[in-house]
PAZAPA-4460 file (N, C-alpha, C; in steps of 0.05 Angstrom, whole numbers, plus 32768, in hexadecimal, padded with zeros to 4 digits):
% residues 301
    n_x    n_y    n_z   ca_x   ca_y   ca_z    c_x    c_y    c_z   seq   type   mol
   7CB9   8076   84D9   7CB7   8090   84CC   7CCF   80A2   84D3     1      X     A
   7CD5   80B2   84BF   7CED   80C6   84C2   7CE6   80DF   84D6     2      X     A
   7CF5   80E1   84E4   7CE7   8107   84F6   7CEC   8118   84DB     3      X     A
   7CD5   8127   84E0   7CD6   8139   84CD   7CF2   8152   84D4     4      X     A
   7CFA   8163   84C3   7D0A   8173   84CF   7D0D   8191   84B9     5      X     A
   7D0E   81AE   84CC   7D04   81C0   84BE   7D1A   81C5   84AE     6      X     A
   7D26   81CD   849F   7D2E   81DB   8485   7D3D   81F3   848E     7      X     A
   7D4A   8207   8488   7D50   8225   8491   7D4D   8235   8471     8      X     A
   7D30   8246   847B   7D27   8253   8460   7D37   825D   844F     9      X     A
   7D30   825C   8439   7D46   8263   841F   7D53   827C   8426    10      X     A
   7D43   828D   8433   7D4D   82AD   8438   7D5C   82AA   8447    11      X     A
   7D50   8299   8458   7D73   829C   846D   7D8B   8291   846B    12      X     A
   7D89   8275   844F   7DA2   8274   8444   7DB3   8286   8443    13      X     A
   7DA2   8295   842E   7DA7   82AB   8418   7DBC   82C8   8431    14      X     A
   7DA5   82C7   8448   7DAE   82DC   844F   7DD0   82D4   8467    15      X     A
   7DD1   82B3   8469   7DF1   82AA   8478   7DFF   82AD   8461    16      X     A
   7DFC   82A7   8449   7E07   82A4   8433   7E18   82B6   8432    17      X     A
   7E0B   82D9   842A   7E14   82F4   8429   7E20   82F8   8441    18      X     A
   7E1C   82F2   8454   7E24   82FE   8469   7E4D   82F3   8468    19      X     A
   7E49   82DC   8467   7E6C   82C3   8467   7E7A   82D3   844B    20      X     A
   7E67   82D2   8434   7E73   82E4   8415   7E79   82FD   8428    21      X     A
   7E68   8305   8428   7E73   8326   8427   7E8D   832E   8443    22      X     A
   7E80   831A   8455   7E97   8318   8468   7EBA   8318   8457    23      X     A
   7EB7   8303   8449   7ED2   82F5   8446   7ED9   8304   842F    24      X     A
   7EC9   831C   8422   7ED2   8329   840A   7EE1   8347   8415    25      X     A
   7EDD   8353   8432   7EDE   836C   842D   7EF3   8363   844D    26      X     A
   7EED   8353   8459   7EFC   8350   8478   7F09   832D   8487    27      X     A
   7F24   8336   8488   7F28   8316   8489   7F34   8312   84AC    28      X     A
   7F3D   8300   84B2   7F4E   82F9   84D0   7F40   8304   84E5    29      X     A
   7F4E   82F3   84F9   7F37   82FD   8520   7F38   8316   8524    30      X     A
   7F52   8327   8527   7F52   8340   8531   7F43   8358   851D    31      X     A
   7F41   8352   8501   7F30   8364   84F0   7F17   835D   84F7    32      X     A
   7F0C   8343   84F8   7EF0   8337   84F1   7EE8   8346   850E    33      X     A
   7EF8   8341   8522   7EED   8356   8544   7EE8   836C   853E    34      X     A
   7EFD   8375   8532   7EFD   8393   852C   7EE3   839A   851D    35      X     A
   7EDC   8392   850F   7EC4   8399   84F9   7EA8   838C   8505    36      X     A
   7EAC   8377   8511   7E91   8374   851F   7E8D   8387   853A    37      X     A
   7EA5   838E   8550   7EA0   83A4   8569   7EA0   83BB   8560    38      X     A
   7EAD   83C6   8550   7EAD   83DF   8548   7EC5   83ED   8555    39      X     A
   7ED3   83DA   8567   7EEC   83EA   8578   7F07   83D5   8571    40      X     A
   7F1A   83EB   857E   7F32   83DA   8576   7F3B   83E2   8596    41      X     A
   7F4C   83C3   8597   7F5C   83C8   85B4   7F73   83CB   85BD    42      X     A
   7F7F   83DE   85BE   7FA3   83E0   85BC   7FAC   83DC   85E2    43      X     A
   7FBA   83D0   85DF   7FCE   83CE   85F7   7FD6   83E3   85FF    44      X     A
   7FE1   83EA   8612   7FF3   8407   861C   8005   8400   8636    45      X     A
   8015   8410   863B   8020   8406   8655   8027   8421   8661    46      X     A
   8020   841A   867F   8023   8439   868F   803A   8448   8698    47      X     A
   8056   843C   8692   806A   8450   8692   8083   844D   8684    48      X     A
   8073   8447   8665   808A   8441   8654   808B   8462   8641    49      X     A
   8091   8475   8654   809C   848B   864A   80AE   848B   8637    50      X     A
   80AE   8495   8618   8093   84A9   8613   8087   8498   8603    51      X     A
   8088   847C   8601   807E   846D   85E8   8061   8468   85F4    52      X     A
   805D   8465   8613   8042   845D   8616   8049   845C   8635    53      X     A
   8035   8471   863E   8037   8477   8657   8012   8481   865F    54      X     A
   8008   847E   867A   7FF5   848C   8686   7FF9   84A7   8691    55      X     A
   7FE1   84B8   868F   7FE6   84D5   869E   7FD8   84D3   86AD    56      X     A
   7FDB   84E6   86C5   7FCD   84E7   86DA   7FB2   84E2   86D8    57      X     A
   7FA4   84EB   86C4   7F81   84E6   86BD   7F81   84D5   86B4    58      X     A
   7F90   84BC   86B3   7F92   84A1   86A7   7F8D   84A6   868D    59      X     A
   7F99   84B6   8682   7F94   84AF   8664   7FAF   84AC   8652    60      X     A
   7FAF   8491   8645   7FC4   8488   8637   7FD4   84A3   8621    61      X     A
   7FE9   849F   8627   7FF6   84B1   860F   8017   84A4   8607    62      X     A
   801F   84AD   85EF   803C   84A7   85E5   8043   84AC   85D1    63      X     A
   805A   84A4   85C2   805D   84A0   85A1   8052   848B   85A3    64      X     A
   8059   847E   85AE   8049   8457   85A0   8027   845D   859D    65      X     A
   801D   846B   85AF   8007   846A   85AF   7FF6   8481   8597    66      X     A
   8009   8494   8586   8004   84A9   8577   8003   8491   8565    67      X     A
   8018   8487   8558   801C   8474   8542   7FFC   8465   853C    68      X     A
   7FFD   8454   8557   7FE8   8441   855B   7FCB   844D   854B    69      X     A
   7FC4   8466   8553   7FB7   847D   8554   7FAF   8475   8535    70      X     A
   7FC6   847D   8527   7FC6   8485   8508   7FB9   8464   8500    71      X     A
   7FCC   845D   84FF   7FC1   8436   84F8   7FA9   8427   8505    72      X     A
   7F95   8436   851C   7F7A   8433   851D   7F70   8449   850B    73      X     A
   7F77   8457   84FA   7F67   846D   84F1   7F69   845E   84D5    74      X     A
   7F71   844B   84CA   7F85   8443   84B0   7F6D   8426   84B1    75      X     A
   7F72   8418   84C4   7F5E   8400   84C4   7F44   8406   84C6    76      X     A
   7F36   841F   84D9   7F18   8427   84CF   7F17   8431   84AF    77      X     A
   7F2A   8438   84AA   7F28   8438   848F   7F1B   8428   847A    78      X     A
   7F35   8414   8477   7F35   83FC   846D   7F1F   83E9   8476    79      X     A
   7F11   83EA   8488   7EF7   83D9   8498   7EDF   83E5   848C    80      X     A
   7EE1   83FB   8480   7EC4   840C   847F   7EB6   8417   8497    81      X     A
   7EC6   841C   84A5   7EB6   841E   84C0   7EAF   8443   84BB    82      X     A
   7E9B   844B   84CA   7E90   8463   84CB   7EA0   8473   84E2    83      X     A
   7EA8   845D   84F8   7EBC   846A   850D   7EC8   844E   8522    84      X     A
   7ED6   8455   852B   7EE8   8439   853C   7EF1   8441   8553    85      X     A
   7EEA   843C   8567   7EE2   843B   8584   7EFD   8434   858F    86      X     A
   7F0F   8442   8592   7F21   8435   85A8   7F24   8431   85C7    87      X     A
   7F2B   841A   85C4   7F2B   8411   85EB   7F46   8412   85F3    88      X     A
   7F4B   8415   8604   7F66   8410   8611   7F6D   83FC   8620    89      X     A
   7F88   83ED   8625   7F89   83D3   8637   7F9F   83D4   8646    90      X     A
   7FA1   83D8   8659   7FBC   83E3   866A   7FC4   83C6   866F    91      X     A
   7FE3   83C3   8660   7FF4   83AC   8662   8007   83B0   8671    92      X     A
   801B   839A   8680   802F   839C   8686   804B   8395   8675    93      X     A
   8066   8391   867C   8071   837C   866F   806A   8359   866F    94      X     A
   8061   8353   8680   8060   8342   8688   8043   8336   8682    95      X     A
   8037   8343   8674   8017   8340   8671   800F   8344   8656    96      X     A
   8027   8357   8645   801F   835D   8625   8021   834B   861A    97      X     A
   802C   8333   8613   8036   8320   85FC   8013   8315   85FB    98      X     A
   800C   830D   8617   7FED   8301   8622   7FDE   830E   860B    99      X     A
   7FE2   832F   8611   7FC6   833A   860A   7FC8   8335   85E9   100      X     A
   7FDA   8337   85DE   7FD7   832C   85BE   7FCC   8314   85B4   101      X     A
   7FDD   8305   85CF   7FD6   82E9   85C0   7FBE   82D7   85C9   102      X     A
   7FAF   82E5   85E0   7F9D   82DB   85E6   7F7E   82E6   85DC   103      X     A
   7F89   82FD   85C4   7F73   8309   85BA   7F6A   8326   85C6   104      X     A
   7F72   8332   85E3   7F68   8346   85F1   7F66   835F   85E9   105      X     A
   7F85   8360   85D4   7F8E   837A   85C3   7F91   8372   85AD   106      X     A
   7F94   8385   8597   7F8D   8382   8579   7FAC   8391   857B   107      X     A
   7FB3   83A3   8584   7FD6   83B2   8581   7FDF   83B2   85A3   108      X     A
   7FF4   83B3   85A6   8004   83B0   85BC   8018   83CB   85B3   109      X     A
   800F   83E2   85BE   801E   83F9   85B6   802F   840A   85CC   110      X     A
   804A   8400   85D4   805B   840C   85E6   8076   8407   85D8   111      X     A
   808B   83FA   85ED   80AA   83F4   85E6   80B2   83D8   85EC   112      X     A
   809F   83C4   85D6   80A5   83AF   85D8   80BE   83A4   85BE   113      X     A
   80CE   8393   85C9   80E6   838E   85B8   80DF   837B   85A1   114      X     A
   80E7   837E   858D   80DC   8367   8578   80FA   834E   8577   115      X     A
   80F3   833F   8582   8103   832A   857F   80F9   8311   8579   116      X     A
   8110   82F6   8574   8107   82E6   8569   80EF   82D4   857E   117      X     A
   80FF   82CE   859A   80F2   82C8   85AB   80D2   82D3   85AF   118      X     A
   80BE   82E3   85AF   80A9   82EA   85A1   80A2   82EB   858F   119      X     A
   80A8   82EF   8571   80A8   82E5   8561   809A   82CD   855C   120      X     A
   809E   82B9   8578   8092   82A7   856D   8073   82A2   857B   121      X     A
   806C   82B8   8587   8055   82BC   8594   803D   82D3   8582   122      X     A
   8052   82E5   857D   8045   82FD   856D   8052   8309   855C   123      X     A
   8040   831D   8547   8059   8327   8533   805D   8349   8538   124      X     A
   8065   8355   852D   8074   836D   8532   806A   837E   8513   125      X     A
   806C   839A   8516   8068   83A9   8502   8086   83B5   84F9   126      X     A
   8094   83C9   84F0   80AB   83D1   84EE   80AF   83E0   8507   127      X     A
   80C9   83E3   8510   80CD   83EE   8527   80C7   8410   8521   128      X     A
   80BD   841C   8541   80C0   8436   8541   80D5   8436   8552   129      X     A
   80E9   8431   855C   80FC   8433   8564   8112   8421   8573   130      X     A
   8130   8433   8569   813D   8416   8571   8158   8419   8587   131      X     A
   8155   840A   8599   815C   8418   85BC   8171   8406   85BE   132      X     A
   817B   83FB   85D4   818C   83F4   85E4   8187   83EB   85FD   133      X     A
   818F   83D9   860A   8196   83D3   862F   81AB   83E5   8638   134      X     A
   81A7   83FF   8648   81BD   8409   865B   81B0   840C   8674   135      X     A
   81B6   841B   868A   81B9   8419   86A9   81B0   8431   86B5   136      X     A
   81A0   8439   86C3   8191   8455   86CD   819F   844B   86EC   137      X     A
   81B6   8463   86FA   81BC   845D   8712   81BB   847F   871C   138      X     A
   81BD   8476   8736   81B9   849C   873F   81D2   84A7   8739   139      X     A
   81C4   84C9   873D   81D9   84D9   8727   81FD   84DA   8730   140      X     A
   81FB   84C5   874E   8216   84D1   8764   8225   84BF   875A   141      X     A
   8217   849E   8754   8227   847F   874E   823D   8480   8743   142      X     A
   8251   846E   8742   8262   8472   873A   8262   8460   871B   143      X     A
   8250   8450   871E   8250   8434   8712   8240   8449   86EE   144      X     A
   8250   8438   86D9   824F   843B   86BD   824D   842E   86AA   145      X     A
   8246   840F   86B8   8240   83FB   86A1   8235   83E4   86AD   146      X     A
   822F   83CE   869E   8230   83B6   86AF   8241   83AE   86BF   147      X     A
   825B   83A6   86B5   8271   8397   86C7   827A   83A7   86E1   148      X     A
   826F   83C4   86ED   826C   83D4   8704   8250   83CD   8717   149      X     A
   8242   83BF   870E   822F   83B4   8723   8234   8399   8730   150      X     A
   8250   838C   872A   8258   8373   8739   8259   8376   8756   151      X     A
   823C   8362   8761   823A   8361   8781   8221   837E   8783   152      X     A
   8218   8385   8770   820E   8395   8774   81E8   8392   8777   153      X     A
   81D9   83A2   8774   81BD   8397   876F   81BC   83AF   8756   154      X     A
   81A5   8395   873E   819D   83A5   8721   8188   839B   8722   155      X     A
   816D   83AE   8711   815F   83AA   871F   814F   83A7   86FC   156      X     A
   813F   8396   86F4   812E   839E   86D6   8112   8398   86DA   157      X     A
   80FE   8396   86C6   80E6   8391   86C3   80E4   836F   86BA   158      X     A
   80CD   836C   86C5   80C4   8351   86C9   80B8   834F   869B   159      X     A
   80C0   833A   8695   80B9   8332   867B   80CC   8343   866C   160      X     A
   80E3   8351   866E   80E9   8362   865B   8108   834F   8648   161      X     A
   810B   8361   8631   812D   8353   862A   813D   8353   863D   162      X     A
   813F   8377   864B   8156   837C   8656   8159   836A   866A   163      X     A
   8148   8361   867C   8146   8351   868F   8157   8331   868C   164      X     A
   8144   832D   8672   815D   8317   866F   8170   8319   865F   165      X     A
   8177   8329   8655   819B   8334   8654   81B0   8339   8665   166      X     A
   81A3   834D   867D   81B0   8349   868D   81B9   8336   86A2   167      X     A
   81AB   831B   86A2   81A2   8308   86AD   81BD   82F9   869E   168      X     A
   81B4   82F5   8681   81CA   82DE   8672   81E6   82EF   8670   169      X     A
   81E5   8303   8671   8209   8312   8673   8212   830D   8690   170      X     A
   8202   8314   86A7   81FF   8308   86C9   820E   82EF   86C4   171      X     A
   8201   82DC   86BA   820A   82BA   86C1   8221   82B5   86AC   172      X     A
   8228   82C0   8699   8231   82B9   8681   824F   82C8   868D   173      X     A
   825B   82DD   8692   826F   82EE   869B   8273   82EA   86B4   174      X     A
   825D   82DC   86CC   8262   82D7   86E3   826B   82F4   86F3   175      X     A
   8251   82FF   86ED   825C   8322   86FA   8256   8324   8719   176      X     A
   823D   830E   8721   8235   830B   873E   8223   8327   8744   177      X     A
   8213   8331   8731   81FE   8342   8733   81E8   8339   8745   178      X     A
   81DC   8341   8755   81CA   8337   8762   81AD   8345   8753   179      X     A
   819E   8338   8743   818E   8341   8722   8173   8341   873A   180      X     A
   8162   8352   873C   814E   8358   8744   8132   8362   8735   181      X     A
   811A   8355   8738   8106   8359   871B   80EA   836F   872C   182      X     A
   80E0   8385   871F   80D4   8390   8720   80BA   8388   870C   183      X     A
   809F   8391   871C   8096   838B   8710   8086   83A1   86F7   184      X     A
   8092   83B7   86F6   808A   83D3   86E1   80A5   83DE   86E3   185      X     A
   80A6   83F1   86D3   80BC   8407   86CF   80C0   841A   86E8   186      X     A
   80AC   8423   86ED   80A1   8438   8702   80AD   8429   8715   187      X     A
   80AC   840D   872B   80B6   8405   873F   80D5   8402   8737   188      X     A
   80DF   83FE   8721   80F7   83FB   871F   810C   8414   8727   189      X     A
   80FE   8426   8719   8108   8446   8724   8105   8452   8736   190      X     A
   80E9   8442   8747   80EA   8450   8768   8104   843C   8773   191      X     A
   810C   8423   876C   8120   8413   877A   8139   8421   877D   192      X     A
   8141   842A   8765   815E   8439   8760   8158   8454   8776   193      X     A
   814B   8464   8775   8144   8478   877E   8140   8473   87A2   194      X     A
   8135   845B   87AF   813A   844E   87C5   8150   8449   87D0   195      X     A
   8167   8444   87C0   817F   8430   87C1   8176   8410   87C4   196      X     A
   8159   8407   87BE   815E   83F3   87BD   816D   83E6   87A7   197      X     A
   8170   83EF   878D   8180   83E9   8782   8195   83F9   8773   198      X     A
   81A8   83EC   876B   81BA   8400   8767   81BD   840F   8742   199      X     A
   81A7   83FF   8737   81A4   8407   871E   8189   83FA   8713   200      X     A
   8186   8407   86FD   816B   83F6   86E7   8174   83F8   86D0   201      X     A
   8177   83DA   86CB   8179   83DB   86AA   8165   83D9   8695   202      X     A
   8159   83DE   8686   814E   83E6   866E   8154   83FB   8653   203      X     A
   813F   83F3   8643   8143   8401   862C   814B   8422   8632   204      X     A
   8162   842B   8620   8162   8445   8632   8157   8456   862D   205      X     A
   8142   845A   8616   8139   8474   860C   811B   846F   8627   206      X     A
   8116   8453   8631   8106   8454   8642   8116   8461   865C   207      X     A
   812B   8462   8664   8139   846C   8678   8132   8489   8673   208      X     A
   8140   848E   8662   813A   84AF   865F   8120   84B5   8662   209      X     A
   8117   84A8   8656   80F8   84B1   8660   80E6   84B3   867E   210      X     A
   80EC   849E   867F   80E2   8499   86AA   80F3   84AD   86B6   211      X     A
   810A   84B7   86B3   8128   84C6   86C2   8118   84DF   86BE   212      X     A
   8104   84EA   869B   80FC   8503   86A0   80E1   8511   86B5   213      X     A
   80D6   84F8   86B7   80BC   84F5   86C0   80B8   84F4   86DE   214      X     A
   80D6   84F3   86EC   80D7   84F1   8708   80DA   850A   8714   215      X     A
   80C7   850E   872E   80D0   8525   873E   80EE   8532   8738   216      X     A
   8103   8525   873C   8120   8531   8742   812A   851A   8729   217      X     A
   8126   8524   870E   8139   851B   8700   8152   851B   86FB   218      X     A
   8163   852F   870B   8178   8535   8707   818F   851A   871D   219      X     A
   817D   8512   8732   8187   84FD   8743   818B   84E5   872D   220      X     A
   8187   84E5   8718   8191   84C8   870C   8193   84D2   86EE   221      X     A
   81A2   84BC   86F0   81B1   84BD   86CD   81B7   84A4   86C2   222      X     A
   81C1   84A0   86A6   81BA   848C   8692   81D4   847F   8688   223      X     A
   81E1   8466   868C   8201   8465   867F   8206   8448   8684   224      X     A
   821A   8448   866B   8220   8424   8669   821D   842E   864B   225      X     A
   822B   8416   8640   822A   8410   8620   820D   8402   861C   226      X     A
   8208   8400   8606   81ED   83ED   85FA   81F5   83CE   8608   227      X     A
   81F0   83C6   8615   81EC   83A7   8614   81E4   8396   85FC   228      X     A
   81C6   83AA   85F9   81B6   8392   85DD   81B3   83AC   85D0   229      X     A
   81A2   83A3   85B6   8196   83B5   85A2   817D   83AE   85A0   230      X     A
   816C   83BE   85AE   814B   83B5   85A5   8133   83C7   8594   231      X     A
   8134   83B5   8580   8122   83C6   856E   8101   83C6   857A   232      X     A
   80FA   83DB   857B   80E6   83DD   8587   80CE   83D7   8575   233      X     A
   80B6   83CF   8574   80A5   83D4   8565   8080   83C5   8576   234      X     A
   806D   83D1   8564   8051   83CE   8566   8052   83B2   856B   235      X     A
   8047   839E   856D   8043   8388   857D   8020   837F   856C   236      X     A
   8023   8369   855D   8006   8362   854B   8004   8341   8552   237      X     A
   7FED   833F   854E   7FE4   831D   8553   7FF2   830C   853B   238      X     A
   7FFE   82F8   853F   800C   82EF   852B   7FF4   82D5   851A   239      X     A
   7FDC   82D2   851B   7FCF   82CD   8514   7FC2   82DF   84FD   240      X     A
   7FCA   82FA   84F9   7FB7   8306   84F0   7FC6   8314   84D8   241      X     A
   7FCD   8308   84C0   7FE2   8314   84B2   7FD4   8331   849C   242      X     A
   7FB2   832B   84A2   7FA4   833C   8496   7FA1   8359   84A0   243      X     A
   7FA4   835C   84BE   7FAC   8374   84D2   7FC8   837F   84CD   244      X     A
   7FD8   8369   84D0   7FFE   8370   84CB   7FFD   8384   84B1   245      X     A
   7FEF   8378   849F   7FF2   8381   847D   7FED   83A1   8479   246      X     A
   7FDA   83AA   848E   7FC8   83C1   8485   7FDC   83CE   84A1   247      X     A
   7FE8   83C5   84B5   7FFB   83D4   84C6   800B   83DC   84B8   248      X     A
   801D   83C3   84B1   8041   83C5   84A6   8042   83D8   848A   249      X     A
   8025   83E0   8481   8023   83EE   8468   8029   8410   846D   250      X     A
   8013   840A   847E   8014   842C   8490   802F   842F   849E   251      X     A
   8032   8420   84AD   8053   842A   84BA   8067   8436   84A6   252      X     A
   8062   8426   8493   807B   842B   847F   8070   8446   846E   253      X     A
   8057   844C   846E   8052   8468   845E   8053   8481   8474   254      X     A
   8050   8479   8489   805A   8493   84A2   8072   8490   84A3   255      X     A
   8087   8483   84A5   809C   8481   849B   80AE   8496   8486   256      X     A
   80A6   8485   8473   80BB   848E   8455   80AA   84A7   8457   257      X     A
   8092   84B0   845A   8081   84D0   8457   808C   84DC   846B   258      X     A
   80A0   84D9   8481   80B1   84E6   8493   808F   84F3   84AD   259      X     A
   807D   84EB   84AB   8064   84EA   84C4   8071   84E3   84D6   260      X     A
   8083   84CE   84D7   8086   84BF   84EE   809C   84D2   84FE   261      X     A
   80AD   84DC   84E7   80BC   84F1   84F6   80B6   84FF   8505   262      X     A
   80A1   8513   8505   8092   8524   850F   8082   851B   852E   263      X     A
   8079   84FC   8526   806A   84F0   8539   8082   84F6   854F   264      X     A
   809E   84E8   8540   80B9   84DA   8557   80C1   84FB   8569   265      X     A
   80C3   8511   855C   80C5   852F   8561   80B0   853B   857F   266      X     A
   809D   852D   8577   8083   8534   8587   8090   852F   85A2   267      X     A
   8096   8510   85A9   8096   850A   85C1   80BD   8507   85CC   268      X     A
   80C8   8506   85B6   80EC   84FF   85C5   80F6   851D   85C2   269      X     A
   80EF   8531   85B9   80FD   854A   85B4   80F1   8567   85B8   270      X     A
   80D4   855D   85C0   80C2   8573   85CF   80B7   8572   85E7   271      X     A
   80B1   8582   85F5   80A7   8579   860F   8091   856A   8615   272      X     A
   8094   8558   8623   806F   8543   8621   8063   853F   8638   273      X     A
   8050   853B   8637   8042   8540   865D   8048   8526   866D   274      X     A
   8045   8524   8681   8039   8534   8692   8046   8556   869C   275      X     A
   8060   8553   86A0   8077   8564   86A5   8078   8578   8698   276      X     A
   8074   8571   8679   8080   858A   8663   809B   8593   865E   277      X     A
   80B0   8571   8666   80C4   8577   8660   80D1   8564   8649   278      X     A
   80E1   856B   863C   80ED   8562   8623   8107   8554   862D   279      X     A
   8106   8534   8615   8118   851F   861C   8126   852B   860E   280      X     A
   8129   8538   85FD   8145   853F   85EB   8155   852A   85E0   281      X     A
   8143   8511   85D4   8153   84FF   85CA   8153   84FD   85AB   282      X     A
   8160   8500   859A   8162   8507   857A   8161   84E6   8573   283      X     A
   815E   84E8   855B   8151   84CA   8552   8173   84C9   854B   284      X     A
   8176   84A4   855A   8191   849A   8555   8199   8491   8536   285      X     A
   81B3   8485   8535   81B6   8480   851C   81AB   846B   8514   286      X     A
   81A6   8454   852D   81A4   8430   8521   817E   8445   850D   287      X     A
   8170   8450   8522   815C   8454   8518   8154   8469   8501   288      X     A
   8165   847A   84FE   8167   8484   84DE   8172   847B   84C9   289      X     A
   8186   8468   84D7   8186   844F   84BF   8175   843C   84B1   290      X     A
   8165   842B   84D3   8152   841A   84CE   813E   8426   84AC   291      X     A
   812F   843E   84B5   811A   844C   84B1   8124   8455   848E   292      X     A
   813E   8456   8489   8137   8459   8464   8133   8440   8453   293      X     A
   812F   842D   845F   8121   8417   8459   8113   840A   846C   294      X     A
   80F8   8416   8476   80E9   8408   848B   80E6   83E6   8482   295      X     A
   80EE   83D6   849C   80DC   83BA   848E   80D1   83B0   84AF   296      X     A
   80C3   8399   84AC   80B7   838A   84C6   80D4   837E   84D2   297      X     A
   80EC   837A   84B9   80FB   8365   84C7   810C   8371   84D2   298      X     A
   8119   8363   84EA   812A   8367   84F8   813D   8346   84FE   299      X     A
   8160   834F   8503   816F   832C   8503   8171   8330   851F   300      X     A
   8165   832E   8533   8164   8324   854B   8154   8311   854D   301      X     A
***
């Protein structure tokens, strides 16, 4: 004899049926389908990537990257039907963001990460909000003004970053005899210089200017050297998820060309921003008012 075996009642066909339809009609990919089943979205942040994404004393995340982000969770509850969308926060490092995308933890990665090809092949990118450079934060007395003035010297960068390995492959490649030293945040890199343990930090510089305003005695250090690299900055998306990218890269480009983003960029590089209440005074460069009359995702790096 056959075992008998139960059936799954017609209604509850009926009711997986609607559930997979209506799923696959109104919401598609992992980071939406999370999004719409938790009710929250999870953005990355990092704690002293002044002013794009930094912590304040009450631990509470703030920046341009993180205003932007702001708008484009307000854009996807939209588009989700959602009644309201819950944001969490996830305090990343360099060395720890690429993870949180790709291992699912964050839905946006919103600080001063570089869009290059080398990621690229991990995660994808939205259009840049901004587009920086590698130069050298040394105290205000140094004499030293570029790379090729730290030969025999100690430089000091962040653990997972470009600049790090730029200055690394110009190091071995020119044979400058830098003695390259890795931090593991921004914050230790700038107490190093400020120590004499080292005799400079290289990174992005609009991040320089920023940590340089944020310090007790900003006036003890200052910012100089030509560009090394060009790094276009931008949001940071699961490259799995081209249904998230679509409804980002849409909005970027309408805060954008609607000049919002202007206003956003005004907020934090040209007015005073906390903790301090003092102003970077940095005017939007040319690569990036160039970029921006034709926003796109792409970038040839």
């Amino acid at each position: 004899m056959f075992a008998s075996r139960r059936l799954p009642s017609r209604s509850a066909c009926l009711f997986a049926a609607a559930l997979l339809c209506g799923s696959a009609a109104t919401w598609a990919g992992p980071s939406l389908d999370r999004i719409k089943l938790t009710g929250k979205i999870v953005i990355a942040h990092r704690e002293s990537s002044v002013p794009f994404s930094y912590v304040l004393p009450d631990k509470q995340p703030v920046g341009y990257a993180l205003d932007l982000c702001s708008r484009l969770s307000e854009v996807i509850r939209k588009r989700l039907g959602l009644a309201k969308l819950q944001t969490e926060y996830l305090l990343v490092t360099p060395a720890t963001r690429v993870a949180a995308i790709t291992d699912g933890k964050a839905d946006m990665e919103c600080g001063g990460t570089t869009n290059n090809a080398e990621r690229r092949q991990k995660v994808a990118f939205t259009v840049p909000h901004y587009i920086t450079g590698t130069r050298y934060m040394v105290l205000a007395n140094s004499k030293i003004d570029d790379l090729n003035n730290f030969g025999s010297r100690k430089l000091v960068s962040t653990v997972g970053t470009t600049a790090l390995k730029s200055i690394t492959q110009n190091n071995n490649e020119r044979l400058l005899g830098i003695q390259i030293l890795e931090a593991p945040d921004h914050a230790k890199a700038v107490q190093m210089v400020e120590s004499g343990e080292a005799d400079g930090f290289a990174m992005d510089d609009v991040l320089l200017f920023g940590l340089k305003a944020s310090r007790p005695e900003p006036d003890k250090l200052k910012v100089v050297g030509k560009f090394l690299t060009i790094e276009p900055l931008a949001i940071m998306l699961p490259k799995n998820d081209p249904e998230l990218k679509a409804i980002v890269d849409e909005e970027m480009k309408r805060l954008i060309t609607s000049h919002e983003a202007d206003t956003i960029y005004a907020k934090w590089f040209l007015q005073p921003i906390p903790p301090k209440q003092v102003a970077l005074n940095l005017p939007m460069n040319y690569l990036l008012k160039d970029f921006w009359k034709y926003p796109t995702d792409w970038v040839p790096f």
